[in-house]
Structure formats: structure tokens, C-alpha cells
ChimeraX commands (.cxc) that place a marker at each C-alpha (Angstrom):
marker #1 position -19.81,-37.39,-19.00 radius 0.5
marker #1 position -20.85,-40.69,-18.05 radius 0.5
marker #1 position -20.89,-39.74,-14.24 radius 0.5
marker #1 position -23.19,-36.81,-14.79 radius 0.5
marker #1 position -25.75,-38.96,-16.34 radius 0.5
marker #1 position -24.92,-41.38,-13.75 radius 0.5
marker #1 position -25.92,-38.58,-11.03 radius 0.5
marker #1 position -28.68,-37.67,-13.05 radius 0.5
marker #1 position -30.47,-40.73,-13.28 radius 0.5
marker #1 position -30.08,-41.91,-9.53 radius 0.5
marker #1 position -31.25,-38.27,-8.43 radius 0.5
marker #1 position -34.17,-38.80,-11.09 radius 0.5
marker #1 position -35.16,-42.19,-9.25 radius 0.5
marker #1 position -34.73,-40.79,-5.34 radius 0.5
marker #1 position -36.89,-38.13,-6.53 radius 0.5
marker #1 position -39.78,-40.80,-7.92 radius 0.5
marker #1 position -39.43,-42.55,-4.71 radius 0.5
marker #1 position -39.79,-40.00,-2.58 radius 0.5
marker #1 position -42.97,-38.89,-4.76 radius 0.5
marker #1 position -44.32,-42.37,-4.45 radius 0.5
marker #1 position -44.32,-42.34,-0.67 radius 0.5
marker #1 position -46.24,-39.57,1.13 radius 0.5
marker #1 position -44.83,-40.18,4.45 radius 0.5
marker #1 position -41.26,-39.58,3.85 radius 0.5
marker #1 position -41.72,-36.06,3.27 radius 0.5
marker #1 position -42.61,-35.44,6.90 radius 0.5
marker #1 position -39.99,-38.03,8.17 radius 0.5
marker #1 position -36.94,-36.14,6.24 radius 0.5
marker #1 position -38.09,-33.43,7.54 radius 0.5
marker #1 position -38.38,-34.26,11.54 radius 0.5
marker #1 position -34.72,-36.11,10.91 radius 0.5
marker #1 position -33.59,-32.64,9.60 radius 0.5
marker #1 position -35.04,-30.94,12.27 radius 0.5
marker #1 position -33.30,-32.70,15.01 radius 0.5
marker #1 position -30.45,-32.84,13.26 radius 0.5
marker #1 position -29.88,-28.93,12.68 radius 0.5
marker #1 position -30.61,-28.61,16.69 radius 0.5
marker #1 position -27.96,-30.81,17.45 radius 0.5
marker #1 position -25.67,-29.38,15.07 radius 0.5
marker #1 position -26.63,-25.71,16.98 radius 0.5
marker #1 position -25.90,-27.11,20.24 radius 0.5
marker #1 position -22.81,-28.76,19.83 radius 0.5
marker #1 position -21.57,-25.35,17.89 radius 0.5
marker #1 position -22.45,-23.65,21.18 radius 0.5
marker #1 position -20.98,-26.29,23.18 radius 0.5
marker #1 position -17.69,-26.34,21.89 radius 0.5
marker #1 position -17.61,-22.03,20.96 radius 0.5
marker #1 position -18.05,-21.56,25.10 radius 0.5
marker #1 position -15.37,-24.05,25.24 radius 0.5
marker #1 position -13.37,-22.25,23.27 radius 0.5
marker #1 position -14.15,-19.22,25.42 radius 0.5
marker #1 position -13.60,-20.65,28.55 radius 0.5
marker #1 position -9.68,-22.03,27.13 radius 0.5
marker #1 position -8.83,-18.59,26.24 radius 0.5
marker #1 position -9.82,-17.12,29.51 radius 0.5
marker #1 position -8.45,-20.66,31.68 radius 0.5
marker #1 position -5.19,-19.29,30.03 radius 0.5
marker #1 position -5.18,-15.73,30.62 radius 0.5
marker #1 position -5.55,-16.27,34.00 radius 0.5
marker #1 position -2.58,-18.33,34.11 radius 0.5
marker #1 position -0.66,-16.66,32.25 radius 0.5
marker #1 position -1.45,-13.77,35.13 radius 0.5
marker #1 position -0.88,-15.44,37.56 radius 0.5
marker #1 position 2.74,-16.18,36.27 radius 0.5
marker #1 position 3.30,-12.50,35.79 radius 0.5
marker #1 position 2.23,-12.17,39.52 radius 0.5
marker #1 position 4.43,-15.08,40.09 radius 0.5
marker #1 position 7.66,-13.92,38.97 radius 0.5
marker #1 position 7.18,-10.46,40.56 radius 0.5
marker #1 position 6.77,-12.20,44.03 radius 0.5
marker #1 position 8.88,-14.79,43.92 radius 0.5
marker #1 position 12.06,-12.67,44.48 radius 0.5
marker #1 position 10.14,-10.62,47.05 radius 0.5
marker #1 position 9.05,-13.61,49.11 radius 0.5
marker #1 position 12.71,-14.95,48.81 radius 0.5
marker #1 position 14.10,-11.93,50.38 radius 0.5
marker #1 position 11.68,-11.99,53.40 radius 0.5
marker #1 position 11.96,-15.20,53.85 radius 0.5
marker #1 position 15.97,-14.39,55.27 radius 0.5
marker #1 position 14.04,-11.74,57.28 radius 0.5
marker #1 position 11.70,-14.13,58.97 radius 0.5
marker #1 position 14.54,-16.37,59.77 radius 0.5
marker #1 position 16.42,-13.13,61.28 radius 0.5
marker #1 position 13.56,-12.72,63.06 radius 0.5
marker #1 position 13.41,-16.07,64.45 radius 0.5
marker #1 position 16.69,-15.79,65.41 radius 0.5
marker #1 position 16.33,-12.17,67.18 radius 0.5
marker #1 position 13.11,-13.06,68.55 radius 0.5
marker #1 position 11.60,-9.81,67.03 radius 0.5
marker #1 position 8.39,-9.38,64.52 radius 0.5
marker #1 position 9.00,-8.27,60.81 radius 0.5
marker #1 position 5.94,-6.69,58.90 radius 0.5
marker #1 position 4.69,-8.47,55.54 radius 0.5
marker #1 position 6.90,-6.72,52.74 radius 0.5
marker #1 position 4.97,-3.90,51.50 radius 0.5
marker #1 position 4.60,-5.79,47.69 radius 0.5
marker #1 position 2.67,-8.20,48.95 radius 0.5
marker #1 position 0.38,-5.82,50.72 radius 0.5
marker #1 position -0.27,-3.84,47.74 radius 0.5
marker #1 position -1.20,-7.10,46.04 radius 0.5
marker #1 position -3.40,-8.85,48.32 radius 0.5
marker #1 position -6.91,-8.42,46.17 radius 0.5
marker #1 position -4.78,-9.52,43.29 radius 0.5
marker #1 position -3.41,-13.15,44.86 radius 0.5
marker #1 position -6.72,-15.62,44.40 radius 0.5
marker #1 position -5.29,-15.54,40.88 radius 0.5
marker #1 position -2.39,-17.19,42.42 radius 0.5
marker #1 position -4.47,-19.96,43.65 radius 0.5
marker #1 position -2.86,-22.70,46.36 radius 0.5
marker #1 position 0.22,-20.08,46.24 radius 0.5
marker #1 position -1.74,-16.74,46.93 radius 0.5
marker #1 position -3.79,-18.90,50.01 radius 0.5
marker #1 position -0.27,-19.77,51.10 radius 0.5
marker #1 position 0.97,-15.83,50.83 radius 0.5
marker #1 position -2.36,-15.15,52.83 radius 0.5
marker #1 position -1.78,-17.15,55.48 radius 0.5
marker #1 position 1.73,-16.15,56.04 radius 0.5
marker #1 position 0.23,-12.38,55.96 radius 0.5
marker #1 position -2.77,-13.43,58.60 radius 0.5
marker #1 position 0.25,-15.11,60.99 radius 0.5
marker #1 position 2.33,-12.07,61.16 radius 0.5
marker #1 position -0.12,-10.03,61.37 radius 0.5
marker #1 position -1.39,-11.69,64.40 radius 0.5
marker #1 position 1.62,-12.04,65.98 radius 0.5
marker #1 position 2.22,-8.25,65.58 radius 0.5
marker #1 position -1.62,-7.80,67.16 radius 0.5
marker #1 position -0.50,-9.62,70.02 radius 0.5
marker #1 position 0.97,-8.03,73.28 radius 0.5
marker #1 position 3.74,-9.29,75.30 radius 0.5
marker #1 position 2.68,-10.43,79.10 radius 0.5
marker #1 position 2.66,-7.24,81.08 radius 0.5
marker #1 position 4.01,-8.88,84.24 radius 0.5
marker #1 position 7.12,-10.02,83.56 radius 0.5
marker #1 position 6.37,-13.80,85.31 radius 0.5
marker #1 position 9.15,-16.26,83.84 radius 0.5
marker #1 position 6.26,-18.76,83.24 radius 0.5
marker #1 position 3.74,-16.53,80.85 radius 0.5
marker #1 position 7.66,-15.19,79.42 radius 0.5
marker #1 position 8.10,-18.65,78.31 radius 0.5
marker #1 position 4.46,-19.22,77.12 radius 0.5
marker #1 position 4.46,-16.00,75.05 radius 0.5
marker #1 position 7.96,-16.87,73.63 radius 0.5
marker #1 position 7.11,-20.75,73.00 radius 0.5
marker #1 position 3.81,-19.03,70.81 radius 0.5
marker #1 position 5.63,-16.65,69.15 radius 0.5
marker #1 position 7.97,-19.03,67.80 radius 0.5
marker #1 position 5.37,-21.42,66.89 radius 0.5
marker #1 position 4.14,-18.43,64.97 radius 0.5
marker #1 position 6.97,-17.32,63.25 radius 0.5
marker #1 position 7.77,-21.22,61.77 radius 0.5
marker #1 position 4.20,-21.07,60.51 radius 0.5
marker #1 position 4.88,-17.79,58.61 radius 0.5
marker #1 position 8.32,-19.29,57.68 radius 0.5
marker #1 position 6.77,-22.42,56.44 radius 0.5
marker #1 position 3.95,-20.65,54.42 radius 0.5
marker #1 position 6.60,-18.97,53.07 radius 0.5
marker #1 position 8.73,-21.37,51.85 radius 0.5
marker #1 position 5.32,-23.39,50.45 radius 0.5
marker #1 position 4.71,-20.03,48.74 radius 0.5
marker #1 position 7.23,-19.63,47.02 radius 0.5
marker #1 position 7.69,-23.55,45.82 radius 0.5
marker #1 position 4.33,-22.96,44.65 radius 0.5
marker #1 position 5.04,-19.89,42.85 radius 0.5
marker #1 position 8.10,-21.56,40.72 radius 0.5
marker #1 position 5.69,-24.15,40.23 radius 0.5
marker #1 position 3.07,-21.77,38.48 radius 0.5
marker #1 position 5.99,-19.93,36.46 radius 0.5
marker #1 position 7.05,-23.80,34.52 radius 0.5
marker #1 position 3.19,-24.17,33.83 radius 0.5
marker #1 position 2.90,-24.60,30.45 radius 0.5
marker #1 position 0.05,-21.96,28.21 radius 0.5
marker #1 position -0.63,-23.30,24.27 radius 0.5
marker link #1:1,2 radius 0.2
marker link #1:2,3 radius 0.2
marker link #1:3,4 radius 0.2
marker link #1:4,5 radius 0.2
marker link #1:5,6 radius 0.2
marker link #1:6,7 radius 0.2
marker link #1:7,8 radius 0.2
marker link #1:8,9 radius 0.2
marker link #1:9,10 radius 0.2
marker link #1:10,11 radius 0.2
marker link #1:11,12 radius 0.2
marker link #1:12,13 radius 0.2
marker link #1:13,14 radius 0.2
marker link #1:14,15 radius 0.2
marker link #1:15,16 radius 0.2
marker link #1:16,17 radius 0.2
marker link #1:17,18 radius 0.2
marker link #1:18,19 radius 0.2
marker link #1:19,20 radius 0.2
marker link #1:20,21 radius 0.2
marker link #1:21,22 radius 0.2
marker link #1:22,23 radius 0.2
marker link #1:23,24 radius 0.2
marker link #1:24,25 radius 0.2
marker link #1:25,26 radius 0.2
marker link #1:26,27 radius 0.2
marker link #1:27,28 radius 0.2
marker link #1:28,29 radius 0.2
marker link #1:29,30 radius 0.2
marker link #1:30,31 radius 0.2
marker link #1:31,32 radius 0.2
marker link #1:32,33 radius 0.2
marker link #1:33,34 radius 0.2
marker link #1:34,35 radius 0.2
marker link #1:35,36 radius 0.2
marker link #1:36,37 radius 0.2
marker link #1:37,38 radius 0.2
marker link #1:38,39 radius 0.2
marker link #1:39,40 radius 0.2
marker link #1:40,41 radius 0.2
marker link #1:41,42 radius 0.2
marker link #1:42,43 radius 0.2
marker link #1:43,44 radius 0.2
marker link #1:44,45 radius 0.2
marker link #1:45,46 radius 0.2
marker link #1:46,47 radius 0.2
marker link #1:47,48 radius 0.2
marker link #1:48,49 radius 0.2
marker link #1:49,50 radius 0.2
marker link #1:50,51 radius 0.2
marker link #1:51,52 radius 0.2
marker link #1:52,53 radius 0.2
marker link #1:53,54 radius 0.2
marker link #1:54,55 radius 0.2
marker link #1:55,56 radius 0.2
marker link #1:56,57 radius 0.2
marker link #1:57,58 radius 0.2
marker link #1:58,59 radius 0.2
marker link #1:59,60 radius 0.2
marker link #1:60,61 radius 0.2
marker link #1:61,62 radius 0.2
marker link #1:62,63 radius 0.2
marker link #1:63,64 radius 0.2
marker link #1:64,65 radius 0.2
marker link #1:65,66 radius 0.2
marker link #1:66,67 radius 0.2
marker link #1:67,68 radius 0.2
marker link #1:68,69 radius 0.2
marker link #1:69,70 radius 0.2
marker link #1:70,71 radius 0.2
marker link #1:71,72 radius 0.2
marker link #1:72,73 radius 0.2
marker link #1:73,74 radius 0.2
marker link #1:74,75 radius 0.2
marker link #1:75,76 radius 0.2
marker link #1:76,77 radius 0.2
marker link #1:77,78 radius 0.2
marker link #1:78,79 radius 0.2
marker link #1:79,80 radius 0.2
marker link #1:80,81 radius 0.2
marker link #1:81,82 radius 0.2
marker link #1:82,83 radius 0.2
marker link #1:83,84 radius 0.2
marker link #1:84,85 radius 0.2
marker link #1:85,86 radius 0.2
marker link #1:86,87 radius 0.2
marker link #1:87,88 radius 0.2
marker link #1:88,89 radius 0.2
marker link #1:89,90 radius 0.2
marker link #1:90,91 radius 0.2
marker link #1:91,92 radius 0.2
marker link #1:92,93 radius 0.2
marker link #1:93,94 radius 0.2
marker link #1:94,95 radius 0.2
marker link #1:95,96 radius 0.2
marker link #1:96,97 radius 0.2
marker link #1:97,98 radius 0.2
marker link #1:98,99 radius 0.2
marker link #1:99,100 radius 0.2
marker link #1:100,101 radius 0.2
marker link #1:101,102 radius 0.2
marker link #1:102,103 radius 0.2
marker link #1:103,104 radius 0.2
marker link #1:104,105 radius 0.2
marker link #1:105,106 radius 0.2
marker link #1:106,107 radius 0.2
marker link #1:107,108 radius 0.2
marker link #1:108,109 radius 0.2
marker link #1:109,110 radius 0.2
marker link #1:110,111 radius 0.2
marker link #1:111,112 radius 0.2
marker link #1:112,113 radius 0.2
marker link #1:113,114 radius 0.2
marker link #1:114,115 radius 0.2
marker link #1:115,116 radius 0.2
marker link #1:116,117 radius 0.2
marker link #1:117,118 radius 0.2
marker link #1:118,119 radius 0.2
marker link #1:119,120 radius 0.2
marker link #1:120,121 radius 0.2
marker link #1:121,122 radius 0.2
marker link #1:122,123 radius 0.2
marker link #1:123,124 radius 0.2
marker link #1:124,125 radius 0.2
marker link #1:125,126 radius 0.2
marker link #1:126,127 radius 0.2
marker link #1:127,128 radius 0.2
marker link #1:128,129 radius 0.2
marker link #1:129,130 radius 0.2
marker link #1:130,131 radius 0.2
marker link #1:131,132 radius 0.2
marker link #1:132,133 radius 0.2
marker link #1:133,134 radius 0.2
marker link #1:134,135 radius 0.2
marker link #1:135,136 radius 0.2
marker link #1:136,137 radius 0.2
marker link #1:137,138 radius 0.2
marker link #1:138,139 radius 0.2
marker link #1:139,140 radius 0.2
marker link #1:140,141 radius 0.2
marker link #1:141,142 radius 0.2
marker link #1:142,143 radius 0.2
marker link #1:143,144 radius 0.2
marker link #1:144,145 radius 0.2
marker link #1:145,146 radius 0.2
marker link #1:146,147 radius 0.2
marker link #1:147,148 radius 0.2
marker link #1:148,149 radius 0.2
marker link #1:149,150 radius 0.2
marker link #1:150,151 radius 0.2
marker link #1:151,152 radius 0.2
marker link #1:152,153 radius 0.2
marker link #1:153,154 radius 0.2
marker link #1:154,155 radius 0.2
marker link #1:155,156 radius 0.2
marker link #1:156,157 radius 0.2
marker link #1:157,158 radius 0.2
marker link #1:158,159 radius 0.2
marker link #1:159,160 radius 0.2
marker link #1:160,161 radius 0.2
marker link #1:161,162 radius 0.2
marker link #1:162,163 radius 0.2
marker link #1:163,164 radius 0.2
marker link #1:164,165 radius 0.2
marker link #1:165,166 radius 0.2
marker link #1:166,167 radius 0.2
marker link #1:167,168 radius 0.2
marker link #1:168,169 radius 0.2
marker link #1:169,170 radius 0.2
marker link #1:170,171 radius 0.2
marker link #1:171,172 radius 0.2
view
């Protein structure tokens, strides 16, 4: 009981001190003020943090479902771009990809990489083979289309080193 009369007595002499001096009334109450606005910001501050952690993760966790769905596609084409190299022929993006090319910015560096491996083949198949059949433009046409087809091969390979990447990324 001694502690409540403790309590007592000092909130007894705040309250005489406070009545003593006019001022203080206003002061407490500007210090509150400012205080309960910070206090409101920093709630907001750290709820849309909160927010933007949940939906940082999501998207990763996304992406790694998109990840280990093209991953064994991309590994499968990449033996047909390196027949194709070989054969000297032109094979069309595998049709999983296609379906999935709105869907691959959630990939990030990996779904640029897809994209540009996509954009090279395509071109390639866009372009026509010389219609004289001079040995020079042959060689030119062949020398490009190779040059092609190691780009696609290397975005490829980039791809998918980029897509095992995502899949070990670690979500809390």
C-alpha cells in the first residue's frame, strides 16, 4: 500500500505544478500533437511496407512456379538448337514459351533472356535465303545464320542458369 500512496502523492504534486504554470497546458498539448502524427505516419510507413513484402514475395514465389515449368522446356530445346546448328536448319520457339510470353517480365533478367532468344529465332525464320545462289552471299547468309543461332543458343543457356537461379531464391 505504500506504493499507491506513493503514486498518489507524486500525481497530486504534477497536477499542482501543472496548475501553477499556465503555459504548460498548451506546450503538452503541441508535444502531443506532433507526437500522435508521427506515431500515424510511421504506422503507415511500415503497414505499406508490410504490403509491399507480401506482394515482393508473391511475385517471386510466381516467378518460381513459372521457373520450374520452363526450365525443363528450355532444356529440351536447347538440344534442338544445337541440332539445328549442326543441320544448318531453323527450329521454332517451343510452343510453352509462346503461350507464356505476357507472363515472363515476372521472370525478370530470365524472362528478358527467354525474349531475346524468341526475337532471334524469330528473325532468323523472317529472313530469306539469297535467291541467286552466288557462293559469296551463300557464305554471308550462312556466316549470319550461325551467328544467329549461337545467340539463341546462348540466351538459352543464360535462361535457363537464370531460371535455376530464381527456383533456390529463398521466400520467408
Amino acid at each position: 500500500m505504500d506504493w499507491i500512496a506513493w503514486i498518489s502523492g507524486s500525481l497530486s504534486a504534477a497536477l499542482q505544478w501543472f496548475e501553477a504554470h499556465p503555459g504548460t497546458a498548451g506546450w503538452l498539448d503541441a508535444v502531443g500533437s506532433i507526437a500522435a502524427i508521427v506515431f500515424v505516419y510511421l504506422f503507415a510507413l511500415f503497414q505499406n511496407r508490410r504490403i509491399k513484402s507480401h506482394e515482393e514475395t508473391d511475385r517471386i514465389r510466381r516467378a518460381q512456379g513459372l521457373a520450374l515449368l520452363l526450365i525443363p522446356v528450355l532444356t529440351a530445346f536447347k538440344m534442338k538448337i544445337e541440332t539445328a546448328i549442326i543441320q544448318e536448319s531453323t527450329p521454332a520457339p517451343p510452343d510453352e514459351v509462346m503461350h507464356l510470353l505476357d507472363q515472363l517480365y515476372v521472370l525478370g533478367v530470365a524472362g528478358g533472356l527467354i525474349l531475346q532468344m524468341v526475337a532471334t529465332l524469330q528473325a532468323h525464320q523472317w529472313s530469306e535465303r539469297p535467291v541467286n545462289e552466288n557462293e559469296s552471299a551463300r557464305s554471308s547468309y550462312n556466316s549470319v545464320t550461325r551467328q544467329r543461332m549461337d545467340s539463341a543458343l546462348r540466351y538459352c543457356e543464360d535462361a535457363i542458369r537464370a531460371l535455376m537461379k530464381l527456383t533456390r531464391a529463398r521466400t520467408v
